[in-house]
KOLBA-285124 format. One record per residue (C-alpha): residue number from 1; residue in one letter; x, y, z. Coordinates in steps of 0.25 Angstrom, whole numbers. Example, Ala and Ser with C-alpha at 12.3 -4.5 7.8 and 13.67 -1.06 7.14 Angstrom:
<atoms>
+------+------+-------+-------+-------+
! resi ! resn !    xx !    yy !    zz !
+------+------+-------+-------+-------+
!    1 !    a !    49 !   -18 !    31 !
!    2 !    s !    55 !    -4 !    29 !
+------+------+-------+-------+-------+
</atoms>
This chain:
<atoms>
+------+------+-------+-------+-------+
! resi ! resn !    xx !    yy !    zz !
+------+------+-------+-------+-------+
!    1 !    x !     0 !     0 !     0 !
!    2 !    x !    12 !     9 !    -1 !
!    3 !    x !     7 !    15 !   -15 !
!    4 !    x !    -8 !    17 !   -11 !
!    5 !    x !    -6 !    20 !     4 !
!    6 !    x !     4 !    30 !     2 !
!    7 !    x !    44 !    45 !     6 !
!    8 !    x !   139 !    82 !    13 !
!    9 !    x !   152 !    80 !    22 !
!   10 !    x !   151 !    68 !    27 !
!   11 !    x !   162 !    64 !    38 !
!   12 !    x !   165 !    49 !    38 !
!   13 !    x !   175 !    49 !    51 !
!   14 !    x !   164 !    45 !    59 !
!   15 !    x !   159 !    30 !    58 !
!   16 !    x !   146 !    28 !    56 !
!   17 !    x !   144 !    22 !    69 !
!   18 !    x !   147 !    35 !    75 !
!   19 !    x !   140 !    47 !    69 !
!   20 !    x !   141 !    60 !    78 !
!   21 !    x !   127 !    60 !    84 !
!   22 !    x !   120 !    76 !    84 !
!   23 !    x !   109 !    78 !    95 !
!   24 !    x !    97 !    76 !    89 !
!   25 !    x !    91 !    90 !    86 !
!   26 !    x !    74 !    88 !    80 !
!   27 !    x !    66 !    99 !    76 !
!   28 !    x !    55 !   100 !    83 !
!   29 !    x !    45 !   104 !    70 !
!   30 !    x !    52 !    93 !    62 !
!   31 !    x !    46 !    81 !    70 !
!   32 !    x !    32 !    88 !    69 !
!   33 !    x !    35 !    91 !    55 !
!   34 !    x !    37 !    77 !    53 !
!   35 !    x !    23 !    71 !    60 !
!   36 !    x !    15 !    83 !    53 !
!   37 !    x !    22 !    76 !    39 !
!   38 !    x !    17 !    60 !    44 !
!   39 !    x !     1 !    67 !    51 !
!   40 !    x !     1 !    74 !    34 !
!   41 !    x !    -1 !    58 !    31 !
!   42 !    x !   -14 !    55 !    38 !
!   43 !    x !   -19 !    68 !    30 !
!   44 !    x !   -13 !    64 !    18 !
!   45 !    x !   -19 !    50 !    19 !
!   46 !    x !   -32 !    55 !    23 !
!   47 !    x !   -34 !    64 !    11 !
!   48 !    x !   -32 !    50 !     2 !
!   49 !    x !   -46 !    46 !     2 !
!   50 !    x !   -51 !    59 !    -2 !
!   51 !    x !   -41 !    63 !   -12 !
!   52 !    x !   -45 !    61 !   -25 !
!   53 !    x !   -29 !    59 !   -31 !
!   54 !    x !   -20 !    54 !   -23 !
!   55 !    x !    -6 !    44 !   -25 !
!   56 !    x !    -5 !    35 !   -37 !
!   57 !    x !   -10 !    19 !   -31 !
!   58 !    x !   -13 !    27 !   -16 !
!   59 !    x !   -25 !    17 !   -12 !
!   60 !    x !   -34 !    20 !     0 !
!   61 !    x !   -46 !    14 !     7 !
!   62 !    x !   -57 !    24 !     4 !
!   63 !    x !   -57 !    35 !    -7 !
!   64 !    x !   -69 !    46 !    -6 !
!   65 !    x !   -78 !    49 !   -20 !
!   66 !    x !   -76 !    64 !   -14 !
!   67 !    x !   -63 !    68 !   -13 !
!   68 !    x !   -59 !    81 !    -8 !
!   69 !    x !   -46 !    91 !   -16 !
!   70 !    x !   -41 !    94 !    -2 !
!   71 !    x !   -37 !    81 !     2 !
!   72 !    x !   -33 !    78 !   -12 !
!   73 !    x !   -23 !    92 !   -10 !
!   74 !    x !   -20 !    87 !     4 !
!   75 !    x !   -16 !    74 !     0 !
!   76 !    x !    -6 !    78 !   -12 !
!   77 !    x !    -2 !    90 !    -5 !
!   78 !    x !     3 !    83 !     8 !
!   79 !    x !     8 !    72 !     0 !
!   80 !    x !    19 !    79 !    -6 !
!   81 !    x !    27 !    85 !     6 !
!   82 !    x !    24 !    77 !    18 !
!   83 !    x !    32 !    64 !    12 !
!   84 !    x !    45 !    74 !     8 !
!   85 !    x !    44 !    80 !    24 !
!   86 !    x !    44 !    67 !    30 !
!   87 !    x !    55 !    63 !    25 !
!   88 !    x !    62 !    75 !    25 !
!   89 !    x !    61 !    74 !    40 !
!   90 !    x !    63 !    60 !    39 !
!   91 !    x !    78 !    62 !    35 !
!   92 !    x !    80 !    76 !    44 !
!   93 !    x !    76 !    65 !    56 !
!   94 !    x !    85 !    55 !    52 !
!   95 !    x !    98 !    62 !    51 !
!   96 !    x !    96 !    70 !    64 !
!   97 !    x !    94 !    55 !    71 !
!   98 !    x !   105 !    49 !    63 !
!   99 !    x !   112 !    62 !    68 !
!  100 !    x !   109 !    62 !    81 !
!  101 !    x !   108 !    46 !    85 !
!  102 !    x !   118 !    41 !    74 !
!  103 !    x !   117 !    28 !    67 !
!  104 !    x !   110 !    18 !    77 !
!  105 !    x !   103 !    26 !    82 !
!  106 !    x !    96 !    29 !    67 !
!  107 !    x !    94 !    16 !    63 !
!  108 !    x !    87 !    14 !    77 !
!  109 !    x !    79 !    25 !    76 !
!  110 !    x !    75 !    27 !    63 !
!  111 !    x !    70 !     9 !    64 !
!  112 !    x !    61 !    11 !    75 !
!  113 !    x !    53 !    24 !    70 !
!  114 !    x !    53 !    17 !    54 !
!  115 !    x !    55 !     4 !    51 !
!  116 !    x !    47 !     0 !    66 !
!  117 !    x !    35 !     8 !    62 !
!  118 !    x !    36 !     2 !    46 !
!  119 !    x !    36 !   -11 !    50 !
!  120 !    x !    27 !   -13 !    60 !
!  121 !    x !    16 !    -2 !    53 !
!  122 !    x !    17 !   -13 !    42 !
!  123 !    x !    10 !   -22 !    50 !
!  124 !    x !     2 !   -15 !    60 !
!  125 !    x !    -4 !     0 !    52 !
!  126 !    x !    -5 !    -7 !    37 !
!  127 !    x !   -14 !   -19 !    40 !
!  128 !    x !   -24 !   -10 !    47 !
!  129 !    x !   -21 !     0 !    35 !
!  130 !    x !   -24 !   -13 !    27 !
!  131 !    x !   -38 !   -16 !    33 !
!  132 !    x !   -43 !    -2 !    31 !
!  133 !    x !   -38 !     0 !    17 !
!  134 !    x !   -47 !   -13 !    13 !
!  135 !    x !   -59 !    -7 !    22 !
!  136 !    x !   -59 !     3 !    12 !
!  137 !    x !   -57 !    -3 !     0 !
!  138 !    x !   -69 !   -12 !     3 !
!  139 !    x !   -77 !     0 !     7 !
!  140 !    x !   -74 !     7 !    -6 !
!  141 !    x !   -76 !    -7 !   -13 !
!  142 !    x !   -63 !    -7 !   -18 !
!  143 !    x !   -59 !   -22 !   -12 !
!  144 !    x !   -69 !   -34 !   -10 !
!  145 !    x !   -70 !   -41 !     5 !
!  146 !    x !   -62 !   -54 !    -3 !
!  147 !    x !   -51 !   -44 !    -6 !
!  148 !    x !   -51 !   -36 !     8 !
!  149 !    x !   -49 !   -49 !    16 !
!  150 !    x !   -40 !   -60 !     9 !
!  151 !    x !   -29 !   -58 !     5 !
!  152 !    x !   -30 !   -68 !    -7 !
!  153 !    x !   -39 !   -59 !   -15 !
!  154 !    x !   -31 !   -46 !   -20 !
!  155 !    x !   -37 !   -31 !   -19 !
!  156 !    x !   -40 !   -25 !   -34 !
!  157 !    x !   -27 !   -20 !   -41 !
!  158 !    x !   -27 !    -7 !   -37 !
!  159 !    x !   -27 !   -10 !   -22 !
!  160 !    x !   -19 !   -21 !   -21 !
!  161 !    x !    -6 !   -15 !   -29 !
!  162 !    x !    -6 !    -5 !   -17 !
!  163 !    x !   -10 !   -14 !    -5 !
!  164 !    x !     3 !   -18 !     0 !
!  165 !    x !    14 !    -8 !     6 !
!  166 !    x !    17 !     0 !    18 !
!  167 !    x !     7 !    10 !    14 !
!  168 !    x !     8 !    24 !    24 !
!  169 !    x !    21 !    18 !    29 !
!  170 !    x !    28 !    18 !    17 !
!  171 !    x !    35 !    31 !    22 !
!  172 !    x !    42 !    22 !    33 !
!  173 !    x !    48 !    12 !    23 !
!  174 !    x !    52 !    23 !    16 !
!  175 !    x !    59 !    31 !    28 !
!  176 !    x !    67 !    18 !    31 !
!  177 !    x !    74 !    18 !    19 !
!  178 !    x !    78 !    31 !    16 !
!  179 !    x !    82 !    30 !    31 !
!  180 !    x !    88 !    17 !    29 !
!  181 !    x !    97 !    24 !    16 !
!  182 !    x !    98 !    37 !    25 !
!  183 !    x !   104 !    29 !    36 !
!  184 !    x !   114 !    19 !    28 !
!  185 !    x !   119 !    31 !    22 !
!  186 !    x !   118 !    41 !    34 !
!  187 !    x !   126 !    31 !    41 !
!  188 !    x !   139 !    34 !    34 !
!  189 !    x !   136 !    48 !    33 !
!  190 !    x !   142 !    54 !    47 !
!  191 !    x !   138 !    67 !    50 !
!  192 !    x !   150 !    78 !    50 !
!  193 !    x !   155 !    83 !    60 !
!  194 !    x !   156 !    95 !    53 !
!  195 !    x !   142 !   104 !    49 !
!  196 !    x !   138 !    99 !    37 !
!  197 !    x !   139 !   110 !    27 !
!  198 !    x !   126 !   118 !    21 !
!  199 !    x !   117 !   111 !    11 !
!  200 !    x !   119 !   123 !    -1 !
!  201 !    x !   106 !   123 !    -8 !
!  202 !    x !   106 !   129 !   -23 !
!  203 !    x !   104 !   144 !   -22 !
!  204 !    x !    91 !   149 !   -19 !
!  205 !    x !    80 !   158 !   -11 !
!  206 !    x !    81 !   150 !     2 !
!  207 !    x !    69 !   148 !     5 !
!  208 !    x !    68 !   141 !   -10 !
!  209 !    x !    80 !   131 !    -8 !
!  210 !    x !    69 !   118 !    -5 !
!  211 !    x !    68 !   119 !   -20 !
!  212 !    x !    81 !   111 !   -22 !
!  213 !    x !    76 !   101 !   -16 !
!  214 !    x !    63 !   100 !   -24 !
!  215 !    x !    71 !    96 !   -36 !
!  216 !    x !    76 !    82 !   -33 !
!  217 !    x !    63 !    79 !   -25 !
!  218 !    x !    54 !    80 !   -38 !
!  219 !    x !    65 !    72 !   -46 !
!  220 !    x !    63 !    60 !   -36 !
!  221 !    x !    47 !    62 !   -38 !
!  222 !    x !    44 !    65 !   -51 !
!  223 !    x !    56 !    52 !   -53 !
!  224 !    x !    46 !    45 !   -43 !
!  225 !    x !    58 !    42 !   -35 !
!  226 !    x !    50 !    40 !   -22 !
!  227 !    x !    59 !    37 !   -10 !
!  228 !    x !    70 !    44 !   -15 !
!  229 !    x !    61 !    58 !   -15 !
!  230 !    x !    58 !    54 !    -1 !
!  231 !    x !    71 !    51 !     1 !
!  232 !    x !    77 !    65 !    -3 !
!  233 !    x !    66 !    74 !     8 !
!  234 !    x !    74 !    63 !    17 !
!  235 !    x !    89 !    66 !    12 !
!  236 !    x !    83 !    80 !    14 !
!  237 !    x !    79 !    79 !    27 !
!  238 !    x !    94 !    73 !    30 !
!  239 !    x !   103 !    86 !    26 !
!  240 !    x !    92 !    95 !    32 !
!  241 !    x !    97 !    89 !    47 !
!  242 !    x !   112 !    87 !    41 !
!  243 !    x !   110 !   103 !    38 !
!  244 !    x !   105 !   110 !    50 !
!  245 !    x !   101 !   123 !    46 !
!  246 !    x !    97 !   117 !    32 !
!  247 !    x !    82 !   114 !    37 !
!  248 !    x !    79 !   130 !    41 !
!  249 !    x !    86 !   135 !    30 !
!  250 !    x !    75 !   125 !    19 !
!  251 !    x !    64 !   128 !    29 !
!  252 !    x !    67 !   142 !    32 !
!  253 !    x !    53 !   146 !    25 !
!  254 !    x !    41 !   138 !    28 !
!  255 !    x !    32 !   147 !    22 !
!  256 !    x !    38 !   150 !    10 !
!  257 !    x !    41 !   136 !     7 !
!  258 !    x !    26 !   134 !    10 !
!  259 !    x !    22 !   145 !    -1 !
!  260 !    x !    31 !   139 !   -10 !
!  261 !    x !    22 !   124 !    -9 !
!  262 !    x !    11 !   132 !   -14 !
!  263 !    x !    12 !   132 !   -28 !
!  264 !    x !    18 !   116 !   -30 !
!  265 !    x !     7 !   111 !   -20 !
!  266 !    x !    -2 !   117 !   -31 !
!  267 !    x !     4 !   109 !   -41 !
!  268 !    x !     6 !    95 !   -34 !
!  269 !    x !   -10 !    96 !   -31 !
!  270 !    x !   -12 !    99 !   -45 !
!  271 !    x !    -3 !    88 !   -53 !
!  272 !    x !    -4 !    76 !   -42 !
!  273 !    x !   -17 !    71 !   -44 !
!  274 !    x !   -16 !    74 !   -57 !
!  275 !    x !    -4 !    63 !   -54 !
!  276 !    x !   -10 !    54 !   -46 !
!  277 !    x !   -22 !    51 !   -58 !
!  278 !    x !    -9 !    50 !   -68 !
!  279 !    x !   -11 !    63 !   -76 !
!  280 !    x !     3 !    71 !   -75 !
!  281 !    x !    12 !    72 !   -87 !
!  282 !    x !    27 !    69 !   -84 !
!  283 !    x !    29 !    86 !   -82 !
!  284 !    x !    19 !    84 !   -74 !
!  285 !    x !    24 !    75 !   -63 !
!  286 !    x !    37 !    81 !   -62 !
!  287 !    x !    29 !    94 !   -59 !
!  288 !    x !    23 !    88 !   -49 !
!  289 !    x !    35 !    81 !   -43 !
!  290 !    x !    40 !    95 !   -43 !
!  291 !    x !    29 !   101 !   -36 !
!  292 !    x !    28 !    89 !   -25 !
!  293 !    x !    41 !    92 !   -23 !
!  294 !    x !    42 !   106 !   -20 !
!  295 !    x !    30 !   104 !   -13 !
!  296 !    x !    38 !    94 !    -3 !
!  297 !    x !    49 !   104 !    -1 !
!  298 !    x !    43 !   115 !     1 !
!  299 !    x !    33 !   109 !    10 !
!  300 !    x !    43 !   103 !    18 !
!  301 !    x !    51 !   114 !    20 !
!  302 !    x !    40 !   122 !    25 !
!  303 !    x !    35 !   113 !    35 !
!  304 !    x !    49 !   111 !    38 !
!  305 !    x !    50 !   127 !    39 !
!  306 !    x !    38 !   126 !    48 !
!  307 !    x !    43 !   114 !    57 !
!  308 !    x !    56 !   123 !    60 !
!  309 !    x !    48 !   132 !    67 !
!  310 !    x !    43 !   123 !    78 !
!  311 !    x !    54 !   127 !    91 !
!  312 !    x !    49 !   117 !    98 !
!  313 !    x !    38 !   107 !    97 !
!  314 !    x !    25 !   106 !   105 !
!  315 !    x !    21 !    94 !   112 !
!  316 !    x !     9 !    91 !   103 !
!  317 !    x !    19 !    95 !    90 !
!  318 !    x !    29 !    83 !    95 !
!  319 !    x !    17 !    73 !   100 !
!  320 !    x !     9 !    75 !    87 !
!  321 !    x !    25 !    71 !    81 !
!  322 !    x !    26 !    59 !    88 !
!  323 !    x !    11 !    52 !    84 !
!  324 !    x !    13 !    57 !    68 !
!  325 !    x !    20 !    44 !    66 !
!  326 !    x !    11 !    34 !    71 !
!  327 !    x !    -1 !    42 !    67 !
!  328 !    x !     4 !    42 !    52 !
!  329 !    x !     9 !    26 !    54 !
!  330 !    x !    -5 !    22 !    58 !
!  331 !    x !   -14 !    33 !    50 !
!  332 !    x !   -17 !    26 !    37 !
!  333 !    x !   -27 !    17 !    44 !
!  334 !    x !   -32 !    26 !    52 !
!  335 !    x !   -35 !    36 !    39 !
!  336 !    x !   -40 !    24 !    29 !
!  337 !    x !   -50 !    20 !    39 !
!  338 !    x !   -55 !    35 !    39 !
!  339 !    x !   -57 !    35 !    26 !
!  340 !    x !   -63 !    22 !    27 !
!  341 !    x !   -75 !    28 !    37 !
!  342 !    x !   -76 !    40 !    31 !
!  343 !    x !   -80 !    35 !    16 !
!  344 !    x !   -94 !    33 !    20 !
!  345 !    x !   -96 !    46 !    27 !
!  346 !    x !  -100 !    59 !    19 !
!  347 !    x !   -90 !    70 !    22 !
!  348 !    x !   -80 !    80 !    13 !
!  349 !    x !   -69 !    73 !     8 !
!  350 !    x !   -59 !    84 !    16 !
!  351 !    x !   -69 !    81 !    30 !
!  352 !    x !   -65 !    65 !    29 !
!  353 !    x !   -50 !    68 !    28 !
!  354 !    x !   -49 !    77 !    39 !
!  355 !    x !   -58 !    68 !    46 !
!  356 !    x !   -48 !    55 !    41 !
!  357 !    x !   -34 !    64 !    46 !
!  358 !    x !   -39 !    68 !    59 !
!  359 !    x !   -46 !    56 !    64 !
!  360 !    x !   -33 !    47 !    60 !
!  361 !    x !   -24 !    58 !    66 !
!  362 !    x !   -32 !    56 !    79 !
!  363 !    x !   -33 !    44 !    79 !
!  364 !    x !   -17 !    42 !    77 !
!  365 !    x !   -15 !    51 !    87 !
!  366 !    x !   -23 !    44 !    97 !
!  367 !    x !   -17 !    30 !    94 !
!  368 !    x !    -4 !    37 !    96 !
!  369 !    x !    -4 !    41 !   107 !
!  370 !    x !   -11 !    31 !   115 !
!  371 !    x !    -5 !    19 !   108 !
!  372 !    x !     7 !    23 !   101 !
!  373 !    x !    15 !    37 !   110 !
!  374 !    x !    20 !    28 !   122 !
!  375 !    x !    21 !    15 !   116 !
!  376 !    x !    31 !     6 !   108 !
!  377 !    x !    26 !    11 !    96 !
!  378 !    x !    27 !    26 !   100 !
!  379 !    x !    43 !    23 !   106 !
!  380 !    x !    44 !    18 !    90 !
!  381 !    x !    38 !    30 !    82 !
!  382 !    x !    44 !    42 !    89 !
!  383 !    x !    51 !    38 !   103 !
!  384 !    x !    47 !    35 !   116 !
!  385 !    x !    34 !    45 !   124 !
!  386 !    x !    32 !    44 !   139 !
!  387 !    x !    19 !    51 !   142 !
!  388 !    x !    23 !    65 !   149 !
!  389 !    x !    36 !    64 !   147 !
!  390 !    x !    33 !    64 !   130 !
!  391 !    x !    42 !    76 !   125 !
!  392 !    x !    53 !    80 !   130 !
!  393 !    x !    58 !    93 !   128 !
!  394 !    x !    55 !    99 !   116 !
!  395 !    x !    62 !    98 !   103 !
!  396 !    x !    69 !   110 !    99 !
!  397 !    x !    71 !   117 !    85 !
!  398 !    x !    85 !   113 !    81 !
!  399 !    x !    92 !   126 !    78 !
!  400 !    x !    98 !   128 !    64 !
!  401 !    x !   109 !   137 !    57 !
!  402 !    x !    99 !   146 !    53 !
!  403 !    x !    87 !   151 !    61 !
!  404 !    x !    76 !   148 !    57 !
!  405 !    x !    18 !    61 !   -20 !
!  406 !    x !    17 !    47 !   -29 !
!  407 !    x !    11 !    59 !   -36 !
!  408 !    x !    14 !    50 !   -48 !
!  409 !    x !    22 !    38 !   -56 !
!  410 !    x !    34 !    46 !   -55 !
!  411 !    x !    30 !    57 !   -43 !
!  412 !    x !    29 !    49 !   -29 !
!  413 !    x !    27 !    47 !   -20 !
!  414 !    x !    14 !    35 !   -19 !
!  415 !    x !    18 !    37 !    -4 !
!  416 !    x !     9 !    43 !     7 !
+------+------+-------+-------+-------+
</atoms>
């Protein structure tokens, strides 16, 4: 189901064994940033069945007659810069814990928050995920009874070359192995003792500089080179922590990045669903690569330039941080059964999604906290919580040098 339910000096004196181990400095809007980009899924995902386009083969229990051009512009709107800010942060994260903890401590880390999660998500979320998917397939009379409970008799075509895969959780395979690469190759790759020396950007109005890296990124996607475009956010994400004051100096101009959005936005909710139903030319799908793209970048590094303003973070901020994992782990159920209920019930379109996302919010939040925060579970997602004794003392800002879509055969990502 992974189609249809949907990522400079170098100093070799020192072993690899023995990396120089930094204290560990965390932003403190960077970890909110980073939960607001997993909670945008349960949004994204609950505009599926409402969305008259959405990705090429994406399958989904129940879709409406009515369909509703907000959600569809939610959908492919959200879809174009929260997968690129993920995993931005994704490599920001891991170079400041293989910094700060060195190489043990990565590989331990980084296997109990990914690859735990993967595997025992694979047995636990997706059967559930399973059961309501074929609820609304026979509710929709797209299956018969014979095909929903044996497995001898198959689905029809369409159903069955997507029923298979890691669906939602895609993203976590993916994470382990550009982390894997990351890793092996960060493992030999000692940090300096030394500063390591600026990152020169091409010449430019500062504020315009994100532009340089829209060019390789709408390569990879108009080449439909999927990992390797999630892949670069992530390399990204990697010199922005080697650099310290790179990440103000790119994000220095939340609103003008945020301006600048406006007019590629336009264009993405214009070309992909005229992609998603196959009718772009060739000029036409690399001008919508170009536009995702820019569109990611600039996104990003607005959020990013909002994120930096956060001093320190509120209790509610870091405790809303720590359940946005779990809550996107177990969403996809919960939002496929909404849509499931709601299919008989007469309401707008726009009225069911926001029904659909906040009910599945609650509902993850709930869970959390009384079954996941304080448990096992909660020690593997995010660390260990005593109640009242929860948060410790804030998380600064870390101060810097300077103040402060598978939109296509060839455009991914068929991811969600």
């Amino acid at each position: 189901m992974r189609n249809s339910l949907s990522h400079e000096h170098v100093d070799h004196a020192v072993s690899p064994g023995a990396i120089p181990h930094r204290p560990a400095h965390r932003l403190a809007g960077l970890d909110a940033l980073r939960g607001i980009a997993m909670l945008l899924g349960v949004v994204l995902h609950a505009c599926c069945a409402y969305s008259a386009t959405t990705l090429d083969g994406l399958i989904w229990p129940v879709r409406e007659a009515v369909t509703s051009p907000t959600c569809e512009a939610l959908f492919w709107w959200i879809h174009t810069f929260r997968l690129p800010l993920f995993f931005f942060l994704a490599g920001y994260f891991s170079e400041n814990l293989f910094q700060s903890r060195g190489v043990e401590g990565f590989w331990k880390q980084r296997s109990v928050r990914i690859l735990i999660p993967y595997y025992v998500g694979l047995v636990t979320i997706l059967p559930v995920n399973l059961v309501v998917w074929t609820i609304g397939w026979l509710q929709s009379g797209l299956c018969t009874w014979e095909q929903a409970v044996t497995p001898f008799v198959p689905f029809p075509p369409e159903l069955q070359a997507h029923y298979f895969g890691p669906a939602h959780l895609w993203f976590l395979m993916d994470l382990t192995f550009i982390t894997l690469a990351y890793g092996l190759l960060r493992w030999d790759w000692n940090s300096s003792s030394h500063k390591p020396p600026a990152w020169k950007l091409p010449l430019g109005p500062e504020w315009l500089r994100p532009i340089w890296f829209i060019v390789p990124s709408a390569i990879l996607l108009w080449d439909d080179i999927s990992s390797s475009y999630f892949g670069f956010y992530f390399i990204v994400g990697v010199q922005v922590d080697r650099r310290k004051d790179l990440l103000s100096r790119l994000a220095g101009f939340p609103w003008s990045h945020l301006i600048a959005t406006l007019p590629s936005v336009a264009v993405v909710l214009w070309l992909a669903p005229a992609q998603a139903r196959h009718e772009l030319s060739d000029g036409g799908i690399l001008t919508l690569a170009i536009a995702v793209a820019w569109t990611a970048w600039f996104t990003m590094f607005s959020a990013l330039g909002g994120a930096l303003k956060l001093q320190t973070q509120h209790r509610g901020i870091r405790y809303l941080a720590d359940a946005a994992y779990w809550i996107y782990l177990c969403h996809l159920p919960l939002v496929g059964l909404g849509h499931v209920l709601l299919a008989p019930v007469s309401l707008p379109a726009v009225v069911k999604m926001l029904v659909v996302s906040a009910a599945t919010l609650l509902l993850g939040l709930a869970s959390y906290h009384t079954l996941i925060r304080y448990t096992v579970v909660g020690r593997v997602l995010h660390g260990e919580r005593k109640r009242g004794k929860e948060h410790g003392p804030p998380i600064e800002r870390q101060p810097t040098a300077v103040p402060a879509p598978h939109l296509g055969s060839r455009v991914p990502s068929p991811k969600t």
